[in-house]
Phi, psi and omega in degrees: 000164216233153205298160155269113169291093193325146182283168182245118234227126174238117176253181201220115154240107176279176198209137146220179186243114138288159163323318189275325213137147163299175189197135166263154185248107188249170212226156347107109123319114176316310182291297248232323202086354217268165198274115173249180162265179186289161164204168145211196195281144170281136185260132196267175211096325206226141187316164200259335179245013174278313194300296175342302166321317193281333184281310194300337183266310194287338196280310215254345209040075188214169182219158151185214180251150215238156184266133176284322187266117179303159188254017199148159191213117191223158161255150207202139172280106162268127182260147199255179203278333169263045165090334176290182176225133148336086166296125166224137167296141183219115153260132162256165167240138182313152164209093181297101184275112184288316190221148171232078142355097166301329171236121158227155166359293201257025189319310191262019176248356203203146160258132180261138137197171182271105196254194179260168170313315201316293203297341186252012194262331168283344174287320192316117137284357157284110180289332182306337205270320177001273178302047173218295175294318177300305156324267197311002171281292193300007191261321203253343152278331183292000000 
């Protein structure tokens, strides 16, 4: 049998630097609630970190300038609507948010908020994320 290839995921960890520290932006999974960063699916046409941009825009609404070189890489159970579950690879890219939108796409579908690395390294439910924010937490203390 031949190994099963995993689906593939482009995500945005969106970011800024406040007056207080840097701070990241996590987002509400629709079904579950649970707090993730934006993702979607890869698209043929669009650059993998284009992709990133476009998710970052539809979950959290938001926009700014995006890394073309990912900061990292996890695997995630996604579960479909009928109940299986999905293995998917997720790169994410860094996305320095410039502007933040009171209305987007997924508005009235997501809670957006702004945490300190701490806060979100307790809140993420991807354990994958873990290693990617505790770095760029020491990249960004250092």
């Amino acid at each position: 049998m031949g190994e099963r290839k995993n689906s593939v995921q482009y995500a945005a960890l969106p970011y800024r630097l406040a007056a207080t520290g840097p701070q990241v932006l996590l987002v509400t999974s629709r079904e579950t609630r649970r707090w993730i960063i934006p993702k979607g699916w890869s698209k043929k046409n669009v650059a993998p970190h284009d992709m990133a941009a476009i998710e970052a825009f539809e979950e959290a609404g938001v926009r700014g300038k995006v890394k073309k070189k990912p900061v990292g890489d996890y695997i995630y159970d996604k579960r479909l609507e009928d109940g299986s579950v999905l293995a998917c690879d997720v790169t994410v890219f860094p996305l320095e948010v410039s502007t933040e939108l009171a209305d987007w796409p997924e508005r009235t579908q997501r809670e957006r908020r702004w945490l300190s690395p701490a806060e979100a390294l307790e809140l993420i439910s991807e354990p994958g994320l873990v290693p990617i924010l505790k770095r760029l937490a020491g990249r960004w203390e250092a």
